[in-house]
SERO-4910 file (N, C-alpha, C, O; in steps of 0.05 Angstrom, whole numbers):
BEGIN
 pado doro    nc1    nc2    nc3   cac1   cac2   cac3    cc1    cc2    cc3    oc1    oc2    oc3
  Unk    A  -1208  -1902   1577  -1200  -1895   1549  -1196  -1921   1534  -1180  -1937   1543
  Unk    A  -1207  -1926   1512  -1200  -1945   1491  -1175  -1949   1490  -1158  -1931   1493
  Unk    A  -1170  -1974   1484  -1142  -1976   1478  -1134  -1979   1445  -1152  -1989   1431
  Unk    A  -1116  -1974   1434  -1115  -1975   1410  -1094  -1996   1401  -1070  -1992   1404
  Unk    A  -1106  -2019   1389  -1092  -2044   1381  -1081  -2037   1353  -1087  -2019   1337
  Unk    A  -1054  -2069   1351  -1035  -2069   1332  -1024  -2087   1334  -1010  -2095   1352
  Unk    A  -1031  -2099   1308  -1019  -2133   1302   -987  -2122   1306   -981  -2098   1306
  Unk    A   -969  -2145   1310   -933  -2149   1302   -936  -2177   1295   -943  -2195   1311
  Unk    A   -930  -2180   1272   -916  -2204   1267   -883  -2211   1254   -882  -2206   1229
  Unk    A   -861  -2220   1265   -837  -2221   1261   -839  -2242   1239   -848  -2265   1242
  Unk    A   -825  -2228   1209   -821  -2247   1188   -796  -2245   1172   -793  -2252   1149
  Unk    A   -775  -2233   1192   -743  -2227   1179   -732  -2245   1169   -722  -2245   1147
  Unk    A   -732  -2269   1193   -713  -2291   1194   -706  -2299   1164   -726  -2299   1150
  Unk    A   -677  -2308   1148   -678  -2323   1127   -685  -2348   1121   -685  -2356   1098
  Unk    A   -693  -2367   1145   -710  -2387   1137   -690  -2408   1125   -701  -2425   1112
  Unk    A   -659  -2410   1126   -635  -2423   1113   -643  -2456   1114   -636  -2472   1097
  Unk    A   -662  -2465   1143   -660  -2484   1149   -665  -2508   1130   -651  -2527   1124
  Unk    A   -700  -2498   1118   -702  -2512   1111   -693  -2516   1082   -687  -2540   1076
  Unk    A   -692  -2500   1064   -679  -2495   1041   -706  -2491   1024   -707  -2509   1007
  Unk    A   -726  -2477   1024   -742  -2475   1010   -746  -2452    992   -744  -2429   1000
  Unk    A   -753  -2458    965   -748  -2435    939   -772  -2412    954   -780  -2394    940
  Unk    A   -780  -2414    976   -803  -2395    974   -800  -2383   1014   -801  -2398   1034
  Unk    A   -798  -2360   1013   -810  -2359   1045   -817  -2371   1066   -840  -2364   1070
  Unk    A   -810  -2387   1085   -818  -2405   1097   -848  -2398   1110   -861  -2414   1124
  Unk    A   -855  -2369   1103   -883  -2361   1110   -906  -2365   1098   -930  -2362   1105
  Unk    A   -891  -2375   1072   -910  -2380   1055   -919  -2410   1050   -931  -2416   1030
  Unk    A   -914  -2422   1063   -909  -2450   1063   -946  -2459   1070   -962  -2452   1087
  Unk    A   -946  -2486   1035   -975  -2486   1036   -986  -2503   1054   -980  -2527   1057
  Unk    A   -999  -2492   1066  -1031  -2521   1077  -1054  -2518   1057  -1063  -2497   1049
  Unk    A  -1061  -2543   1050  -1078  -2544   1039  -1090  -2561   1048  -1078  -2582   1054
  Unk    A  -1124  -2559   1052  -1141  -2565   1058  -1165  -2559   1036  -1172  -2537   1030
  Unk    A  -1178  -2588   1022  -1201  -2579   1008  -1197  -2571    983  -1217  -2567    969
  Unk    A  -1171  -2566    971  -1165  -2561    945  -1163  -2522    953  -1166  -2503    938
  Unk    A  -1159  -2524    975  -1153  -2492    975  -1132  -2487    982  -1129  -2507    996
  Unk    A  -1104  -2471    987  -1088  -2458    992  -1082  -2439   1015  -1079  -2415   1010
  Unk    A  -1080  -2448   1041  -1076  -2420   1053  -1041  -2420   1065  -1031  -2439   1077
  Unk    A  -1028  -2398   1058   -999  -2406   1075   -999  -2401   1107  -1017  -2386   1116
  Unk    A   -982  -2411   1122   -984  -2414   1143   -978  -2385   1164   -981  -2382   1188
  Unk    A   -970  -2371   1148   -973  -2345   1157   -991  -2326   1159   -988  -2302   1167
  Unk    A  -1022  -2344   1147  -1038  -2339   1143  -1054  -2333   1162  -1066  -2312   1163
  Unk    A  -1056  -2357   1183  -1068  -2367   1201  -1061  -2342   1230  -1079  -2331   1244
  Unk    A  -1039  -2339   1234  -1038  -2316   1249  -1048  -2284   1247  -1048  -2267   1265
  Unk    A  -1056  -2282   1225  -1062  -2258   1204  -1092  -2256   1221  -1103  -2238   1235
  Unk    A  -1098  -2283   1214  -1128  -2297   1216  -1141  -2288   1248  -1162  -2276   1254
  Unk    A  -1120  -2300   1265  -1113  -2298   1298  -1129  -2271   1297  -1152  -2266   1304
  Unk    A  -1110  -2256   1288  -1118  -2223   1301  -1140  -2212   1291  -1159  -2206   1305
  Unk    A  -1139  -2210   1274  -1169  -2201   1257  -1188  -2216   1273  -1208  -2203   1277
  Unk    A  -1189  -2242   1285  -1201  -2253   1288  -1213  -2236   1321  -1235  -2231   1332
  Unk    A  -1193  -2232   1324  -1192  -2219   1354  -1193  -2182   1349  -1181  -2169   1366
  Unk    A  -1203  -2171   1333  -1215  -2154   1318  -1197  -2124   1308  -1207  -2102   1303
  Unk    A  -1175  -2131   1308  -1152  -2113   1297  -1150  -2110   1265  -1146  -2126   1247
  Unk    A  -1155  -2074   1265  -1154  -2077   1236  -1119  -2066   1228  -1108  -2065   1205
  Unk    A  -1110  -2062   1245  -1081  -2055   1229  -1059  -2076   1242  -1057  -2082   1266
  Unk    A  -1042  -2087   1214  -1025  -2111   1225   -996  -2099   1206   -994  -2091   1183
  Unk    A   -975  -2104   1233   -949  -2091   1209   -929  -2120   1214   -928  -2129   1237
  Unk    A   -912  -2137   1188   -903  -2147   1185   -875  -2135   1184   -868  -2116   1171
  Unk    A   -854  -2154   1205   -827  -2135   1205   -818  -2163   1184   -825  -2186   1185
  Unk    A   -803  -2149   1168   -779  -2159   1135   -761  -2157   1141   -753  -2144   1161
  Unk    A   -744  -2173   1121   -719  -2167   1105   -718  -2157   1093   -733  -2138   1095
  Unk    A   -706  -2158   1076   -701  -2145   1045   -715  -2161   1018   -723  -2151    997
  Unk    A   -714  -2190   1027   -715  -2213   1020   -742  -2217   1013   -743  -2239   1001
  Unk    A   -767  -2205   1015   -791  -2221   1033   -813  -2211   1004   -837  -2208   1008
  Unk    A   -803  -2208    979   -820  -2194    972   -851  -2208    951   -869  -2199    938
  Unk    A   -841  -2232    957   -869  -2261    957   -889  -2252    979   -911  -2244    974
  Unk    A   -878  -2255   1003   -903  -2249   1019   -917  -2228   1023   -940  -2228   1032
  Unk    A   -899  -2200   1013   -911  -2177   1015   -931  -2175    997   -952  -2166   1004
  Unk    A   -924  -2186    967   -941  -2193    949   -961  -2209    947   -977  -2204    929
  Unk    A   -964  -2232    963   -982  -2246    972  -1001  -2226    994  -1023  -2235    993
  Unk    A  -1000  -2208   1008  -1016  -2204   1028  -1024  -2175   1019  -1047  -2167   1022
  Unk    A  -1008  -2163   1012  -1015  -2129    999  -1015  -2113   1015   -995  -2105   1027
  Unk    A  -1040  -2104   1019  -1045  -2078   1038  -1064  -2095   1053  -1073  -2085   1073
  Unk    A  -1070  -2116   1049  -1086  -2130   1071  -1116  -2121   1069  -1132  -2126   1088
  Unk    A  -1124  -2110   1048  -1150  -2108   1049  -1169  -2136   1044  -1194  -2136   1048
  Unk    A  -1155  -2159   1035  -1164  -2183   1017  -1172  -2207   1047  -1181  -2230   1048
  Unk    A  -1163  -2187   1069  -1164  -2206   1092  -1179  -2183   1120  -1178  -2185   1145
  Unk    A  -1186  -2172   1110  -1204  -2148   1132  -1192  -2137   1148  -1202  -2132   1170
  Unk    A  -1153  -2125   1137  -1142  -2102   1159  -1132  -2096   1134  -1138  -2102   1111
  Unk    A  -1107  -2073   1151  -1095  -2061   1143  -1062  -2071   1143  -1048  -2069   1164
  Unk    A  -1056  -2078   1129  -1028  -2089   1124  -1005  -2066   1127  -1006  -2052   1106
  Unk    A   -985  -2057   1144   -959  -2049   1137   -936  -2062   1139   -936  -2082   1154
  Unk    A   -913  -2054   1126   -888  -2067   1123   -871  -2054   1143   -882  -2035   1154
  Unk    A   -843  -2061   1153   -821  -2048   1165   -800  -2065   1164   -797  -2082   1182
  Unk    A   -783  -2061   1140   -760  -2073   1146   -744  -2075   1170   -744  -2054   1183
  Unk    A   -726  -2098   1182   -706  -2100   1199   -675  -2093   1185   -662  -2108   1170
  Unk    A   -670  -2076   1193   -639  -2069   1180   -611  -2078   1206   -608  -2080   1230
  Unk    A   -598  -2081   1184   -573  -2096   1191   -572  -2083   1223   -577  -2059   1227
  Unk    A   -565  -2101   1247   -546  -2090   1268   -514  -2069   1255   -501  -2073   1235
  Unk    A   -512  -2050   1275   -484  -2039   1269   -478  -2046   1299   -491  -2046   1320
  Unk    A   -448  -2054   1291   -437  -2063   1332   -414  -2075   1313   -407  -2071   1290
  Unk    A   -402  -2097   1341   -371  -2097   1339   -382  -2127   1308   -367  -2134   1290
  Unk    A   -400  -2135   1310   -393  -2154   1290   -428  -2155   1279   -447  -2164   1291
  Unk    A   -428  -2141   1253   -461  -2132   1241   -469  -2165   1231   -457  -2185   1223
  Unk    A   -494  -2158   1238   -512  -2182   1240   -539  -2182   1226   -559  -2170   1231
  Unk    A   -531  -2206   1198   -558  -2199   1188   -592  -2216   1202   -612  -2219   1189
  Unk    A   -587  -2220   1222   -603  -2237   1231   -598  -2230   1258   -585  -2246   1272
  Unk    A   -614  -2191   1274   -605  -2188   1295   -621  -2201   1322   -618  -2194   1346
  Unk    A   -639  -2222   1310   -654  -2226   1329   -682  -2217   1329   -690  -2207   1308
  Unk    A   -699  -2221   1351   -732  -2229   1356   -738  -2202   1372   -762  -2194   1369
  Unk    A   -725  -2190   1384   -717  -2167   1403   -712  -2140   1383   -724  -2119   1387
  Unk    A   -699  -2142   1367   -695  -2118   1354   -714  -2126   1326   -721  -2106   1312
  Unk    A   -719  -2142   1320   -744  -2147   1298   -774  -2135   1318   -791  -2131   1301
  Unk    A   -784  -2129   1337   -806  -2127   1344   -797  -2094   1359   -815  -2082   1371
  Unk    A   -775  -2085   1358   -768  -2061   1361   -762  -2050   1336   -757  -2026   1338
  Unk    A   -761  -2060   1308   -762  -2038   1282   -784  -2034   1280   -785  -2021   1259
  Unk    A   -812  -2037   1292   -832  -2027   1290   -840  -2013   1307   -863  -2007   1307
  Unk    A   -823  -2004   1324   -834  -1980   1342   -839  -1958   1338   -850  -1947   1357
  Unk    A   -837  -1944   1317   -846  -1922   1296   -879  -1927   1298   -896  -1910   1299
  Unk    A   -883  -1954   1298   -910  -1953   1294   -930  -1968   1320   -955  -1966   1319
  Unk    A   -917  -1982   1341   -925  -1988   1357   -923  -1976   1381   -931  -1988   1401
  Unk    A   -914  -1952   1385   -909  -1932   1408   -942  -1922   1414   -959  -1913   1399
  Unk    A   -942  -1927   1443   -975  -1922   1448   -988  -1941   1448  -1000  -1944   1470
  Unk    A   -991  -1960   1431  -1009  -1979   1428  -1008  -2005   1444   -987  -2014   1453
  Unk    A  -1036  -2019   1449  -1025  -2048   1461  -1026  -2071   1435  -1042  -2076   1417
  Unk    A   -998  -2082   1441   -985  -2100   1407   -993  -2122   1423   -989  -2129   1446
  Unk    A  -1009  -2134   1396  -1008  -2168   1398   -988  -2175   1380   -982  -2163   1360
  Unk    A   -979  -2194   1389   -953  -2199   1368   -955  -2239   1370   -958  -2252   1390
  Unk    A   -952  -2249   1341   -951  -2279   1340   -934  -2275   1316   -934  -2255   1302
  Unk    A   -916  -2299   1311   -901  -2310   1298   -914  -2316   1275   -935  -2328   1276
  Unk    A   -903  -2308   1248   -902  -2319   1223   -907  -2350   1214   -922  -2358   1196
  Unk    A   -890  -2363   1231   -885  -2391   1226   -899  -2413   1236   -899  -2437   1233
  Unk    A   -912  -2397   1249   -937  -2417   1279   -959  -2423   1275   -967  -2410   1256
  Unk    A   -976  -2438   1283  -1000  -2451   1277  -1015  -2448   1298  -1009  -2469   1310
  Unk    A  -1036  -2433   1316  -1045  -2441   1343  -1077  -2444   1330  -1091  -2439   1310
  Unk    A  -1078  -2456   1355  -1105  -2461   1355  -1116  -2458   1392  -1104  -2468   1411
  Unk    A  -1135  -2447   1394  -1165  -2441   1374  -1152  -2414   1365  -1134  -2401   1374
  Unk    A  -1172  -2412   1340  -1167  -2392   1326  -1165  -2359   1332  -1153  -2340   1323
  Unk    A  -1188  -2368   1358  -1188  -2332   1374  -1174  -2337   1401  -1185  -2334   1422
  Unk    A  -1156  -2342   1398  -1137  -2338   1419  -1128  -2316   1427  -1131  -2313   1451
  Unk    A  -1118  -2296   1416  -1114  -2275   1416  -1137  -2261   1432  -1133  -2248   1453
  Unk    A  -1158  -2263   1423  -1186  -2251   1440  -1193  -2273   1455  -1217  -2276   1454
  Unk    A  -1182  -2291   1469  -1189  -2301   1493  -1170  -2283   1509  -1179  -2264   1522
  Unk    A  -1140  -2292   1508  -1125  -2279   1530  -1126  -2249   1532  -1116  -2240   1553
  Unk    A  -1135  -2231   1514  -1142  -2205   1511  -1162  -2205   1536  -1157  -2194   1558
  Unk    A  -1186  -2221   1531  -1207  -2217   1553  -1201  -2223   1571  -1210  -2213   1592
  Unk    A  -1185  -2241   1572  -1167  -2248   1615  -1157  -2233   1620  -1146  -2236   1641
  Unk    A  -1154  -2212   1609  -1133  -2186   1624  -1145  -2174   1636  -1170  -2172   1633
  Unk    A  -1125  -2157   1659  -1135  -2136   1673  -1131  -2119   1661  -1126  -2123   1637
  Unk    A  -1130  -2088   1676  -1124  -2064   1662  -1088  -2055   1669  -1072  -2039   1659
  Unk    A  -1087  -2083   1698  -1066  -2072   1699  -1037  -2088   1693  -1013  -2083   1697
  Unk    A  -1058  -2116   1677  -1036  -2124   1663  -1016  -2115   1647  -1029  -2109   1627
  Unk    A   -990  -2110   1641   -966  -2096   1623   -969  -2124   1602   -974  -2124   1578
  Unk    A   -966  -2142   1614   -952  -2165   1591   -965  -2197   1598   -960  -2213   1616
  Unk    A   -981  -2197   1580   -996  -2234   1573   -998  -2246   1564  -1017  -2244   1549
  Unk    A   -989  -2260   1564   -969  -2293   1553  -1000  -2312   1545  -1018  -2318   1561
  Unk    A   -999  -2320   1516  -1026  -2340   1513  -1005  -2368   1515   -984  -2366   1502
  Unk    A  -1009  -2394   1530   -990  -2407   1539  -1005  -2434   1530  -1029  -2442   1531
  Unk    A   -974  -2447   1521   -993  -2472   1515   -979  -2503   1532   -958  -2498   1545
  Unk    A   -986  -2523   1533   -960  -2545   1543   -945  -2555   1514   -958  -2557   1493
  Unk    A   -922  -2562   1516   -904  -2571   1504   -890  -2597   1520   -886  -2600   1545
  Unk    A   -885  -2614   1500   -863  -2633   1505   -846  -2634   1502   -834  -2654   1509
  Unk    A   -830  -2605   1487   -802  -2600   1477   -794  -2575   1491   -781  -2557   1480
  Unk    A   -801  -2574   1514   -781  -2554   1528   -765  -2534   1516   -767  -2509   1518
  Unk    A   -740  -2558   1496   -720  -2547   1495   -723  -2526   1462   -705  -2511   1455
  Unk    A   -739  -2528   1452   -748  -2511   1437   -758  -2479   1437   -753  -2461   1421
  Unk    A   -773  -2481   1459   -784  -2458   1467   -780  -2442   1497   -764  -2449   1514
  Unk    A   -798  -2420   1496   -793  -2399   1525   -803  -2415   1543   -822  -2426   1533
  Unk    A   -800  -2421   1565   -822  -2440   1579   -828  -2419   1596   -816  -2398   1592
  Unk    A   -849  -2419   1619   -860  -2405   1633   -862  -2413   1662   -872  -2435   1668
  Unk    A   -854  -2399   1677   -857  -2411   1714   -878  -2390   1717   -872  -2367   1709
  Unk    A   -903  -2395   1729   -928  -2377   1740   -923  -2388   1775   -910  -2406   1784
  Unk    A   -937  -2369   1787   -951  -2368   1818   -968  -2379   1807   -970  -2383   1783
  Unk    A   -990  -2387   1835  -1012  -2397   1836  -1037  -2376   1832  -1060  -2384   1834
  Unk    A  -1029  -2343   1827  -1050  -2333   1817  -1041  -2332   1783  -1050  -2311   1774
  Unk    A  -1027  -2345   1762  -1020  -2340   1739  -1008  -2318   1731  -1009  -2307   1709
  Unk    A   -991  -2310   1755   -974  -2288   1754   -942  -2296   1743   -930  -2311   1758
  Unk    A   -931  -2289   1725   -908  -2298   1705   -883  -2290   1725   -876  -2267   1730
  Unk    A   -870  -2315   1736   -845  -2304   1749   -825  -2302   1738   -807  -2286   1744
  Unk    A   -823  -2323   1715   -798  -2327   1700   -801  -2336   1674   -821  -2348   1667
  Unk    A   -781  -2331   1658   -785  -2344   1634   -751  -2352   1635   -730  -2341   1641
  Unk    A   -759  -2381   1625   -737  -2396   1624   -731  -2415   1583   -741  -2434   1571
  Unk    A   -708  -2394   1575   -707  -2395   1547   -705  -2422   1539   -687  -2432   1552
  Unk    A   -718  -2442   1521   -714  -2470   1511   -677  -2487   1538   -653  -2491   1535
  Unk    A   -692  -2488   1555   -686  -2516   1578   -671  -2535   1570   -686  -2550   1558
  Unk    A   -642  -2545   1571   -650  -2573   1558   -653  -2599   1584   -645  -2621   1582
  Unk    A   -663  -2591   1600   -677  -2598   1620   -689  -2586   1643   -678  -2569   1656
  Unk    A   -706  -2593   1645   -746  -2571   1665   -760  -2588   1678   -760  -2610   1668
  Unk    A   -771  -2586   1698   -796  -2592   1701   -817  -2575   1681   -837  -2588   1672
  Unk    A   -815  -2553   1675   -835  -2539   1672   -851  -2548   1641   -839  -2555   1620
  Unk    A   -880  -2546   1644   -884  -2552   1619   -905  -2529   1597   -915  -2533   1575
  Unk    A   -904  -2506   1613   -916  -2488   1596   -910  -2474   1580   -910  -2452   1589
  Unk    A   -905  -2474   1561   -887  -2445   1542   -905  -2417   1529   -925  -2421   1516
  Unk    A   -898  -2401   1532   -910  -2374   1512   -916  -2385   1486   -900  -2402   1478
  Unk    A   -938  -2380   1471   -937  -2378   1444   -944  -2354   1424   -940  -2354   1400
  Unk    A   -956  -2331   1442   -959  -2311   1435   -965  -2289   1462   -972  -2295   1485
  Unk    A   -959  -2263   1451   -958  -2237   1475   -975  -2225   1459   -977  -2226   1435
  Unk    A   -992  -2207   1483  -1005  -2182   1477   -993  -2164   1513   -994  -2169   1537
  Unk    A   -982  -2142   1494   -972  -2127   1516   -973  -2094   1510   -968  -2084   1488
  Unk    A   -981  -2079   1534   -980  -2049   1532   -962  -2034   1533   -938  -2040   1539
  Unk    A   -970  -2012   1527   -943  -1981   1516   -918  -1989   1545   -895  -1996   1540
  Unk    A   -927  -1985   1567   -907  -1987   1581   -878  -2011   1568   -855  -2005   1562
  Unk    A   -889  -2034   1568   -872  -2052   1558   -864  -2048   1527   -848  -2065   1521
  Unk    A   -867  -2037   1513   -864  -2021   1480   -839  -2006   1490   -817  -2009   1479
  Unk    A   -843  -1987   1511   -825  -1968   1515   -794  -1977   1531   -772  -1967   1532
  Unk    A   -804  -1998   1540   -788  -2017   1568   -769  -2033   1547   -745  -2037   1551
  Unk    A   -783  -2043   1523   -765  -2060   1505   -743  -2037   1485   -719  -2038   1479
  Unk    A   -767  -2017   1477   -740  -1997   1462   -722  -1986   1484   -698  -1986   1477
  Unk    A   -725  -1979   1502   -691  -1973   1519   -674  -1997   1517   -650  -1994   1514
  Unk    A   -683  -2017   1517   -665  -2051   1516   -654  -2050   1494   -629  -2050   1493
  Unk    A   -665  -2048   1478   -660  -2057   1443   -640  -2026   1434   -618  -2027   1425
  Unk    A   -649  -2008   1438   -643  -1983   1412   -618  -1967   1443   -597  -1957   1436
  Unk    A   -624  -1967   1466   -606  -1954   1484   -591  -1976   1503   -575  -1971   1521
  Unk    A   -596  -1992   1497   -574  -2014   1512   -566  -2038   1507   -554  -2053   1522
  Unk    A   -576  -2041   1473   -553  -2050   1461   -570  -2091   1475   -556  -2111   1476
  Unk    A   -591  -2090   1481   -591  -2118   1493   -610  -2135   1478   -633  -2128   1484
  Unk    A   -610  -2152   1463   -612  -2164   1447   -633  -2191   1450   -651  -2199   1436
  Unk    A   -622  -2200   1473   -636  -2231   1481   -668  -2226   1502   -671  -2222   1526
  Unk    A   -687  -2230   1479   -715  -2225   1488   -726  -2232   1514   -737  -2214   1527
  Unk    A   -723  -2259   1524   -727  -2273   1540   -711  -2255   1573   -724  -2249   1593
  Unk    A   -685  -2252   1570   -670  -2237   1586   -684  -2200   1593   -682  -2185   1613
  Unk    A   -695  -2198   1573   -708  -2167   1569   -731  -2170   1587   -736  -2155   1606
  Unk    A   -747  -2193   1575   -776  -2190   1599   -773  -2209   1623   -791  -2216   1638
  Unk    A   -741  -2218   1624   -746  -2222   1654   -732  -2210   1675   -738  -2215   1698
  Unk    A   -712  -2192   1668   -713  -2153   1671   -734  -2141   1676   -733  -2126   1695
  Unk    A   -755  -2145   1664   -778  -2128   1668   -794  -2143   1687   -808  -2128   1701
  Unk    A   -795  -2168   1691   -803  -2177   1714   -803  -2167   1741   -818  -2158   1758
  Unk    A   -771  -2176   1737   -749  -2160   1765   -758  -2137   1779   -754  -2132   1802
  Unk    A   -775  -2120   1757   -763  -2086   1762   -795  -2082   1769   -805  -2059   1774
  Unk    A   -811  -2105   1768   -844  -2101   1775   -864  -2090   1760   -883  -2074   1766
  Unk    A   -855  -2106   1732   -870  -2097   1718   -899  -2120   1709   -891  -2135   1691
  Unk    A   -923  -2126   1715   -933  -2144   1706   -948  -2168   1688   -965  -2166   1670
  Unk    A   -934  -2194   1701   -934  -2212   1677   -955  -2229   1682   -956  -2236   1706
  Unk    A   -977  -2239   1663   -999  -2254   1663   -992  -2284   1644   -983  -2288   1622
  Unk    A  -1000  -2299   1661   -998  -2319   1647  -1033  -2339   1631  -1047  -2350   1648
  Unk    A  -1042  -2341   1606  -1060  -2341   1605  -1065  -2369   1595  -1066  -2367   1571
  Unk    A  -1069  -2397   1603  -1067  -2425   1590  -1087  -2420   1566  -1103  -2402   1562
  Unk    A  -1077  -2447   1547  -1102  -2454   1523  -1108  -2479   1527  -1096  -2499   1519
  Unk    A  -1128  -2479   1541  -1136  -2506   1547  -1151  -2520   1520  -1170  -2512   1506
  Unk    A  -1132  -2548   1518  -1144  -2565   1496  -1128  -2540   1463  -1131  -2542   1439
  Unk    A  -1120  -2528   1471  -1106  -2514   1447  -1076  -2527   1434  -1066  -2547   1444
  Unk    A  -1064  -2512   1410  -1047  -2530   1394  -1028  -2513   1380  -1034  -2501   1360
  Unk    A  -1008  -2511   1389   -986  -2495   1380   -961  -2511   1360   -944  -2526   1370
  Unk    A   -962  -2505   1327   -938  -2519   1314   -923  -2500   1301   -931  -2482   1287
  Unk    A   -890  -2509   1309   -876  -2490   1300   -863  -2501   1270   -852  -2523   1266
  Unk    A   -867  -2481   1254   -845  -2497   1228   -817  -2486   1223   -813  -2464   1212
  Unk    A   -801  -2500   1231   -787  -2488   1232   -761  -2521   1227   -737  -2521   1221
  Unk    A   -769  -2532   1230   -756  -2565   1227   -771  -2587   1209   -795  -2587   1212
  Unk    A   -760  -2605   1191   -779  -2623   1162   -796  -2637   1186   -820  -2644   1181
  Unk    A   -783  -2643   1213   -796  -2657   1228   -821  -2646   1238   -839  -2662   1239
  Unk    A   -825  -2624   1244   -852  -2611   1235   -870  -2597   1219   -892  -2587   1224
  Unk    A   -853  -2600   1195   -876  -2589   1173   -893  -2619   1171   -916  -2618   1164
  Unk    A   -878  -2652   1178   -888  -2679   1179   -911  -2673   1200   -933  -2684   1195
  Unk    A   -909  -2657   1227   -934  -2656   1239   -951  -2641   1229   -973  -2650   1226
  Unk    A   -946  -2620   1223   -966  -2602   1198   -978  -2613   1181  -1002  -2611   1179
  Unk    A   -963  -2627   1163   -983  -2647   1141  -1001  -2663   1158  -1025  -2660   1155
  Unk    A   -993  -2679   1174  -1013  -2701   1192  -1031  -2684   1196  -1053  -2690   1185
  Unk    A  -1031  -2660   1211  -1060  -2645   1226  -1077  -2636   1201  -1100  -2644   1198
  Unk    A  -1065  -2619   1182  -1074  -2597   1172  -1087  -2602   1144  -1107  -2590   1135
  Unk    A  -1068  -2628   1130  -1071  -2634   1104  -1090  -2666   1098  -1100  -2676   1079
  Unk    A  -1086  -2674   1128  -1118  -2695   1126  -1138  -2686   1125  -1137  -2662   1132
  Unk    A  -1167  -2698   1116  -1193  -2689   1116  -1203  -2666   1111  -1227  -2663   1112
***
């Protein structure tokens, strides 16, 4: 049976860090006297990897980028929205996290296998998404497109076996051997359903802790490298400085 794909991209966060009048999703590269924002490029990813419906989870806040991207016909899918609404618990939270942002779209991702990449991220090569798509088996649940990092302590890092089987995920380290990190998931209904009992019936919040729960319990994890590939996060001035160097030369 076909499987039926579905972009996620998480774009709640308020972005406080850097203090910018605009979305941190929207944040320009320009190349060539053209304009693309960097939330672009992941848009790019999936389509690229041939998904026509992509749902962006919000704030309340977000209504530049919604307006920048529309219904997504201007980029060859289908664009929907889903706000993230406030946590209710002992202390409400407008910023409930990465876990319950990729669970307010379960309305629309139930069934489906979700590729899901970050708003804020830059990877390269561009069809990444349809590389590690095609390394899968059938009976992969969950596949990690993985890149090396030098900052550990930033990101998920990744411990594989020697067949690229995912044993652990170990949340930003501030010291590892390990040097692989996740930069994006494509994962099936089983794991869709495995994260809403976490999120919506048990109240558990911390992502990294959720799929390595699901590890435990034998559910499986693929680990897929990008060889010669390039993962930038913006999320610090210190790398929007590597962003300009790559993106805004030549």
């Amino acid at each position: 049976m076909t499987e039926e794909l579905i972009g996620l991209i998480p774009a709640a966060g308020k972005g406080v860090r850097l203090g910018l009048p605009y979305p941190k999703e929207l944040y320009p590269v320009i190349r060539n006297n053209h304009y693309k924002p960097i939330s672009q490029f992941v848009v790019d990813n999936l389509t690229n990897a041939g998904l026509k419906h992509i749902v962006f989870v919000v704030n309340e806040t977000k209504h530049q980028l919604m307006g920048y991207f529309g219904n997504g016909i201007r980029f060859g899918c289908n664009i929907s929205y889903v706000v993230q609404e406030m946590v209710e618990g002992k202390t409400k939270s407008t910023s409930p996290g990465l876990a319950h942002a990729l669970d307010s779209a379960y309305h629309l991702t139930a069934g489906k296998t979700v590729f899901f990449g970050m708003a804020d991220t830059l990877m390269q090569p561009g069809d990444i998404f349809k590389r590690i798509y095609e390394a899968s088996t059938p009976d992969d649940e969950v596949i990690f497109g993985m890149f090396t990092t030098e900052r550990p302590e930033k990101f998920g890092m990744v411990r594989l076996d020697g067949g690229n089987r995912v044993l652990e995920i170990v949340d930003k380290p501030k010291q590892t051997t390990l040097t692989e990190m996740w930069g994006c998931i494509i994962w099936r209904p089983a794991f869709t359903e495995y994260l809403h009992r976490c999120v919506f019936e048990e109240g558990i919040s911390d992502f990294a802790k959720i799929m390595n729960d699901a590890i435990a319990g034998g559910m499986k994890f693929r680990g897929v490298h990008m060889q010669d590939g390039t993962y930038i996060d913006l999320g610090t001035y210190e790398e929007i400085a590597d962003l300009d160097r790559k993106y805004r030369e030549g």
